[in-house]
N, C-alpha and C positions, 0 to 999 in steps of 0.2 A: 264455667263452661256451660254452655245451653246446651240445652237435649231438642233433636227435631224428632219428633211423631209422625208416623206416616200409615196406612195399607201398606202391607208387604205381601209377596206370592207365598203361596206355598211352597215353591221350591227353598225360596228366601229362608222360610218359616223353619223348615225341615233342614236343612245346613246347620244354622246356627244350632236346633237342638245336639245334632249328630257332634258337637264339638263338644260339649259338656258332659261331665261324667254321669250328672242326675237334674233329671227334669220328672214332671210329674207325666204320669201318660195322661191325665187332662190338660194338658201344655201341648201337646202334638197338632198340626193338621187334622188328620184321621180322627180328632175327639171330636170335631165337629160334623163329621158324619156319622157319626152314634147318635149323636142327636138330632136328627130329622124337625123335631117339633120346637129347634131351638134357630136363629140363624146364625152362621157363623163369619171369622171375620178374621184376619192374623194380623196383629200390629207388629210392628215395630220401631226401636228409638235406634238414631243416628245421631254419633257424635258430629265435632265439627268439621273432622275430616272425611263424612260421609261415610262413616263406617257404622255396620249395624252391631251395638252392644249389648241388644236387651229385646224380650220377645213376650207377645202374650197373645193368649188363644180368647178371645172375648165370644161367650154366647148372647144374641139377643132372644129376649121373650117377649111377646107385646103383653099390655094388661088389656083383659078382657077391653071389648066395646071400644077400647083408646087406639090412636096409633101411638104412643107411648111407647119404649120399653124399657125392661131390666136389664141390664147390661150386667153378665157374669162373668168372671175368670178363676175357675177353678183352681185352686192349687197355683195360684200363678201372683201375678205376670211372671214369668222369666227376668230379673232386676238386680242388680246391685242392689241389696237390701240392707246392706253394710255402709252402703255412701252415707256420707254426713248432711247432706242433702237431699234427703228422699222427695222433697218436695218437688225438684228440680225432673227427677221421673213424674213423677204421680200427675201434676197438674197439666203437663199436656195430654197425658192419657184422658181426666174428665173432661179437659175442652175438648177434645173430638169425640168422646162418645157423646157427650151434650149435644154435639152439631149432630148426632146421627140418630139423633131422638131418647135419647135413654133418658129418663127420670130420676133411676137410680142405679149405684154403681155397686156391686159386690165382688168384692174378692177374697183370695183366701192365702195370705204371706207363707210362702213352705220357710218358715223360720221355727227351730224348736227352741223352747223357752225352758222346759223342763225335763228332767229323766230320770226315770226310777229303776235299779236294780232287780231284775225276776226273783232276788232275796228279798228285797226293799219291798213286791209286788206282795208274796207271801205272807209276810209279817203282816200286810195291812188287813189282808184276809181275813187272818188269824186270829184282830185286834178288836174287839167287839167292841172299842171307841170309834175306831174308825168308820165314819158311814161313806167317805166317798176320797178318793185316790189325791185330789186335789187340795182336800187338807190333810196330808201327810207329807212330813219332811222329804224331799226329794233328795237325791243319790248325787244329783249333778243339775247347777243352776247354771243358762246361756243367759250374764248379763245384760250381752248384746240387743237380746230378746226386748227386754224392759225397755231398752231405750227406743229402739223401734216402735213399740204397742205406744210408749207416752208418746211421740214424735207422730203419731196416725193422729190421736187424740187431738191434739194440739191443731194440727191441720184440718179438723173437722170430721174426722173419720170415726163412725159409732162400732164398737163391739160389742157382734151376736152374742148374746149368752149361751151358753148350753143349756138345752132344754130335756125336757121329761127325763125320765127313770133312768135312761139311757146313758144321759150325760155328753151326748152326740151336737156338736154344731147343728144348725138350720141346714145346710149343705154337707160339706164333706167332714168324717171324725174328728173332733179334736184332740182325741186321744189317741192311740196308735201303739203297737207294739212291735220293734223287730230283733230279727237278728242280724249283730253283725259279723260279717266277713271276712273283713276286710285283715290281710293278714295270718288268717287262719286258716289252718288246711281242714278238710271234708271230719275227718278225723277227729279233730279239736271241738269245732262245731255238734257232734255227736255227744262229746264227751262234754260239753256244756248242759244238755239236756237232761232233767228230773231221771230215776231209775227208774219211774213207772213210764215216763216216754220210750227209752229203752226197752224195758221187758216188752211193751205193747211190739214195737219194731219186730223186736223176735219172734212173738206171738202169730204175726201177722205172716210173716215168712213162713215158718212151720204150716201153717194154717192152710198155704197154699194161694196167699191173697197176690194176685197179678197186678201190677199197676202200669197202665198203659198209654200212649199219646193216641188221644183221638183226631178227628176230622170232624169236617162240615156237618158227614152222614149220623155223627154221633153225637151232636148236641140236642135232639129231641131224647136220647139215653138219660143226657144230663138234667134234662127240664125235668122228665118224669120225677125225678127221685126232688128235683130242687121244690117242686111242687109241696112234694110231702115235707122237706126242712122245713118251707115259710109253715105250712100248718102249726106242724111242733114246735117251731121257735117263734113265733105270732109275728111275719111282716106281711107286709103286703108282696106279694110275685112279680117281676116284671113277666113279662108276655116271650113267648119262642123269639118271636119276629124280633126283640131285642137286643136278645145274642147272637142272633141270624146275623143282622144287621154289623153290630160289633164285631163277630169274627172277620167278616165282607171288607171291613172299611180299616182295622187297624190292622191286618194281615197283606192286605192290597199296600199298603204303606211299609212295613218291613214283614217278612214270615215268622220271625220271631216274636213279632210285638205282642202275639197273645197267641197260647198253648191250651189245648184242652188234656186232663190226664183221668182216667177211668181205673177203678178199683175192682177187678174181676173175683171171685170166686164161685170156681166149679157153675159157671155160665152166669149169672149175676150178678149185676152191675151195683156195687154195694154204697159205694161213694164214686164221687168226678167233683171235680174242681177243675177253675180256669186261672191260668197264671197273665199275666204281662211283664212286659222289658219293655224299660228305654232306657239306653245306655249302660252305667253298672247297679241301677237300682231296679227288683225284680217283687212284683207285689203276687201275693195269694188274693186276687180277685173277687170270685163268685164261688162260695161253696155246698154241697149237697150232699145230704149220707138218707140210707132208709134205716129205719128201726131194727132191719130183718139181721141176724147173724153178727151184731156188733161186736161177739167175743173174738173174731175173726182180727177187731181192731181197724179195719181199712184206713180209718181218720189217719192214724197216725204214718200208717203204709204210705196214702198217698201223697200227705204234706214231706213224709220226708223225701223221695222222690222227686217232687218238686223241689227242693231245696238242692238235691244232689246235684240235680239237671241246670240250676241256677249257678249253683257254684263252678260246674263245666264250664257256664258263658260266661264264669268272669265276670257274676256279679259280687256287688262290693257290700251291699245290704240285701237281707230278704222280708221283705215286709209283710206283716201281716194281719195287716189295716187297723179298722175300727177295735177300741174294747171300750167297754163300760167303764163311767166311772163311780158310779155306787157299789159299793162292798157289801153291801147289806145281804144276807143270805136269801132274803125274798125275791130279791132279781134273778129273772128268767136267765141273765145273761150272764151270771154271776160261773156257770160251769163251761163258758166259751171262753173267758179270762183264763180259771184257770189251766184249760187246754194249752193255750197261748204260752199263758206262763211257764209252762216246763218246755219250752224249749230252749230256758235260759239266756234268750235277750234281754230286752228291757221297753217298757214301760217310756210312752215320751208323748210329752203336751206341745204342741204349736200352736202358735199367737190366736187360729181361729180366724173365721171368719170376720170382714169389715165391712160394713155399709158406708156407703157416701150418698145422700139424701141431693140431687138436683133440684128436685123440685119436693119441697117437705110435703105439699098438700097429696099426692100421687105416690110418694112414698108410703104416707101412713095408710093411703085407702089400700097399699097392696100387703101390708101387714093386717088390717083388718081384713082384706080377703081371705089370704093364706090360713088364718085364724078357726075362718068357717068353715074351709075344708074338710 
């Protein structure tokens, strides 16, 4: 059975997600107006009955000086990623971004490959052989996985490595940790969590720590303090106008698809985080804490509040994104792990990012560019 590739509307684009239980919020319409400096584009594949199967959010980026571009799909396409014929997707997706100037093609398969136990997570901590999470026996292996990554390969498809200290994809994590849900009541979820996650909760309560849903008027609250994390935790900031932006564009599309929540004590705003939803999968976004009063615990006040408010809507995962995958005690990142880790989910590797080289000459000079960055 042939697959057609076409433009699809927004509306198109937005139906089809709304039928799935989990799609990436970089799968959405609305992602492509978070990015201003990227252009956007919503494909879609029609079987032979004209019906639409399959969806992907494509960003363009030109390369300096070229009209050339990158062609990205975050976290995506939206695909059968289980057909026995992946091919049968994928190659009309390169012939139309080829005709639409792209050089090279990047995406990122939400296929997970592997999963580790928050015991499993522990232990590797623990294990002063272990220098990174990837060479440690995993808890639960997705065959499926492997056969997908060999079957890209085979098609021409190169995979990113993880780079630096970090262990992060080029683009989005490839590591991840969440909790699941699904089946378990608020209760249970609780009672999965570390005793120092716990005590902190109580601590936090006593303490007097408010945890609250902000607005529009209170994201410059949040920048303030997100300011002072990237210092202490060394990234680079995005800019106000970024979440401006983001709140404008993924809220105009549903009011739930992103939440701001604020950690008050005695008039101070200690911690704020920003949540997203699409469908039953609910991610921990962007987060910020200041140094001031941390006995007070906010981190943990706020994440659980957020989980509670998630579970209200009926999500089925609560994710909470990127972690490192070096263990090594010298990573900076090494005490946001094991934050993560006491909330007793688990640890999970997807396939990562894939390049497709169109044109090899324009692919490598944008790796040599990115390089000198």
């Amino acid at each position: 059975m042939s697959l057609r590739l076409a433009a699809i509307t927004r509306e198109q684009h937005l139906a089809f997600v709304q039928d799935r239980p989990s799609v990436s919020h970089m799968q959405v319409p609305s992602w492509g107006d978070v990015k201003p400096d990227w252009r956007a584009e919503s494909l879609g594949w029609f079987d032979e009955g004209d019906r639409l199967v399959g969806v992907g959010l494509v960003l363009f980026r030109p390369l300096p000086k070229v009209k050339r571009y990158l062609a990205y799909l975050p976290e995506g396409p939206v695909i059968d990623w289980a057909a026995p014929d992946l091919d049968r997707w994928l190659r009309p997706m390169l012939t139309h971004l080829k005709e639409r100037g792209a050089f090279s093609v990047k995406m990122g398969p939400p296929v997970a490959a592997r999963r580790w136990s928050a015991e499993a997570v522990k232990a590797a901590i623990a294990d002063p052989r272990a220098a990174r999470l990837r060479d440690v026996e995993a808890t639960a292996h997705e065959p499926a996985a492997f056969d997908i990554a060999d079957r890209l390969r085979r098609a021409g498809w190169q995979q990113t490595e993880p780079s630096g200290e970090e262990g992060f994809a080029a683009g989005q994590p490839r590591y991840v940790f969440q909790v699941p849900f699904a089946g378990r009541s608020l209760e249970e979820v609780q009672r999965g969590f570390n005793q120092q996650w716990r005590r902190n909760i109580k601590k936090a309560e006593k303490a007097g720590v408010k945890v609250v849903q902000g607005g529009y008027e209170d994201l410059p609250a949040f920048y303030g303090i997100y300011l002072e994390t990237a210092e202490r935790d060394r990234f680079i900031p995005r800019p106000l106008a970024y979440f401006q932006q983001m709140w404008n564009a993924l809220r105009a599309e549903d009011p739930d698809r992103m939440r701001l929540y604020l950690a008050h004590h005695e008039g101070d705003v200690l911690a704020a985080a920003t949540m997203l939803m699409v469908g039953e999968h609910v991610w921990y976004s962007y987060g910020a804490s200041t140094s001031r009063k941390r006995e007070t615990q906010p981190n943990n006040a706020i994440q659980w509040r957020m989980m509670s408010d998630a579970h209200r809507l009926g999500a089925r995962v609560y994710d909470l994104r990127g972690i490192t995958d070096t263990l090594e005690e010298s990573n900076h990142l090494l005490g946001l792990l094991r934050f993560k880790v006491g909330t007793g989910g688990e640890a999970i590797e997807y396939l990562g990012e894939w390049d497709y080289p169109l044109n090899k000459v324009l692919h490598k000079a944008l790796g040599i560019y990115m390089s000198r960055r």
